[in-house]
C-alpha positions in Angstrom: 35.7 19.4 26.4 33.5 17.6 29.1 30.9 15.3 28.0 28.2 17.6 30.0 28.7 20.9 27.5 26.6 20.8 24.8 28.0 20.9 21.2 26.7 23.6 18.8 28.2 21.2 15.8 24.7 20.4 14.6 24.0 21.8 11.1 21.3 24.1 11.2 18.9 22.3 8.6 17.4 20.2 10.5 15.2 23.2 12.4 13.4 24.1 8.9 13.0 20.5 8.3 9.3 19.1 6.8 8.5 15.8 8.7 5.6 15.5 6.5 5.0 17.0 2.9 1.1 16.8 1.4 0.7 15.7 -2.1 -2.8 15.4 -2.9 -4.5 13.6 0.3 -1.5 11.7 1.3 0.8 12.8 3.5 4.8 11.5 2.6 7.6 11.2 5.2 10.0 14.5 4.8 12.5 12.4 6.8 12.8 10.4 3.9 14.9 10.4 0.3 12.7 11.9 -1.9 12.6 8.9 -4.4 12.3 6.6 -1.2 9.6 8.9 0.0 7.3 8.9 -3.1 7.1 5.5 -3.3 5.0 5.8 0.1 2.2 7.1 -2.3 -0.2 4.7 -3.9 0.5 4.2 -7.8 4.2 5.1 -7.8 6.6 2.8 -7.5 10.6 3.1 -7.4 10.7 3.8 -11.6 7.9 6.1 -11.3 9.4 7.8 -8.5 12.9 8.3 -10.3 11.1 9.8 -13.3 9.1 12.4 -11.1 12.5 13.3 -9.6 13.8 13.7 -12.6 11.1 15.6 -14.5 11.0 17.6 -11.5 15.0 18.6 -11.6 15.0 17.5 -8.0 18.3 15.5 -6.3 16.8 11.7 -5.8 18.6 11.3 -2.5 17.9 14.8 -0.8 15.9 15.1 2.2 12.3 15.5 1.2 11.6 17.7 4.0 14.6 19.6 3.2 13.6 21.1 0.0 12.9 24.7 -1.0 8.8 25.2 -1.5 9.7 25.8 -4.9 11.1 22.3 -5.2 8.3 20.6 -3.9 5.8 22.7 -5.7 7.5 21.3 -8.6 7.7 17.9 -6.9 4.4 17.8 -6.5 3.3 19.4 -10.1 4.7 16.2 -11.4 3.2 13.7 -9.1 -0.8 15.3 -10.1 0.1 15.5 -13.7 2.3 12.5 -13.9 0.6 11.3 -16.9 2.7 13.8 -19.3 5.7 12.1 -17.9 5.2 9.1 -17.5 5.6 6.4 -20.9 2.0 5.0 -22.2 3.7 1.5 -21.2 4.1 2.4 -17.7 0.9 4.0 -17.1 -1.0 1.9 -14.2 -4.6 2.5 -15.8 -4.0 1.3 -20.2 -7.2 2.0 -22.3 -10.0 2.6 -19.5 -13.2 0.7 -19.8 -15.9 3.6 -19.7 -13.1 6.8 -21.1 -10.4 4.7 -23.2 -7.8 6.9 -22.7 -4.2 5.5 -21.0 -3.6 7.5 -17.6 -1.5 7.1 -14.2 -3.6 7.4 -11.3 -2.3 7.8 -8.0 -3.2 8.2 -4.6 -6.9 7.7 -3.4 -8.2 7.7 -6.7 -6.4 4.5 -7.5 -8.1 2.8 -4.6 -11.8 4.3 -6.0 -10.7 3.2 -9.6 -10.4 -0.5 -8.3 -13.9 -0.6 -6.1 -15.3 1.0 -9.0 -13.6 -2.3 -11.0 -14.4 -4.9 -8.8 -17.9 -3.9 -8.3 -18.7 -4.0 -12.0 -17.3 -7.3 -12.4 -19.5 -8.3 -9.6 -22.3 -6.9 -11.6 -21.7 -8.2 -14.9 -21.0 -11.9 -12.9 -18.0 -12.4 -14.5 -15.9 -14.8 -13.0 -13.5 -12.6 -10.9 -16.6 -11.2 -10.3 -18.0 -14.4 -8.8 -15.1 -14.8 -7.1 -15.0 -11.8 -5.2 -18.8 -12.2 -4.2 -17.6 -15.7 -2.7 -14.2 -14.3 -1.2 -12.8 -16.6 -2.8 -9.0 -16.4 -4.3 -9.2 -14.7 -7.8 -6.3 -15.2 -9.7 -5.8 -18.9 -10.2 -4.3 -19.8 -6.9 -4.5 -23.0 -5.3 -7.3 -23.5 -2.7 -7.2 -27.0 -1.9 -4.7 -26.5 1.1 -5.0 -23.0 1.5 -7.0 -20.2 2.0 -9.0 -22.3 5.1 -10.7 -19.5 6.7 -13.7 -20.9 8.4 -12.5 -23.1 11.5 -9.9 -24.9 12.7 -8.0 -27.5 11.2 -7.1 -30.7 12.1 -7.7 -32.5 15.6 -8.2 -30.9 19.1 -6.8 -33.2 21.1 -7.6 -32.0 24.4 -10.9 -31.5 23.7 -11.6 -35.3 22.7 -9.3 -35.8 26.0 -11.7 -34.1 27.9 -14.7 -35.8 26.7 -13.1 -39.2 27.2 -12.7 -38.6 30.7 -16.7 -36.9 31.4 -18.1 -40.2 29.6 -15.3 -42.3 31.8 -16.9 -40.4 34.8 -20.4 -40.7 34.1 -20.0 -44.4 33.5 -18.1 -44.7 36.6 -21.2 -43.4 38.5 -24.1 -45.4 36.9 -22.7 -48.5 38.3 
């Protein structure tokens, strides 16, 4: 064989592969494991996404974009009711302020769930609350040293270089 025929050795697979599957209003990489690939998604993390393979009765290390639709119908029945499967411990969102109840929230609700949070404590001034108004660091870290934002730090040497030598230059003409 000459390295210029082409080799028909290529499993056929590959042309019904998904490069992108939608589960909710995020879309996941079909290139990926599907454990791998779940953990793209907002509020599931590598347990989480074990335990939606698992509910689902879907291989871990398959090829997301591989899958039968029936697979990934079932993949994605367990990501939007993941809450069933998921143990009260391990639920992202314990004892909500406004409903009470435990739930997992995932994809762009968990990003509306937190502005919702944050701008309640920046209602009710609580101290994160405060914090967040200020943009200031909120959980306890250290902001002597860090966190500068505003300006720069420490001496600009050329610039007092370059003043030096104006002044030396004015002077040098008044005389």
């Amino acid at each position: 064989m000459s390295a210029e025929e082409p080799q028909d050795d290529a499993p056929e697979e590959e042309e019904d592969l998904r490069y992108f599957v939608r589960i909710g209003q995020t879309d996941l990489d079909g290139t990926k494991a599907v454990e791998r690939s779940l953990t793209d998604m907002k509020g599931i993390g590598k347990r989480t996404a074990r335990i939606v393979s698992e509910a689902a009765d879907v291989d871990r290390h398959a090829t997301f974009g591989l899958l039968d639709d029936d697979e990934i119908d079932s993949v994605v029945e367990v990501v939007e009711n993941i809450d069933d499967y998921v143990p009260e411990w391990m639920a992202n969102r314990r004892s909500d302020f406004f409903s009470g109840e435990t739930t997992h929230v995932t994809g762009s609700d968990l990003n509306e769930k937190r502005r919702h949070d944050i701008n309640r404590m920046k209602m009710i001034d609580s101290y994160k609350g405060v914090r967040h108004k200020r943009g200031q660091k909120v959980r306890g870290q250290r902001t002597k040293s860090t966190g500068r934002t505003e300006g720069t730090i420490g001496v600009n040497v050329e610039e007092i270089r370059e003043e030096a030598e104006e002044e030396a230059a004015e002077g040098g003409e008044e005389e």
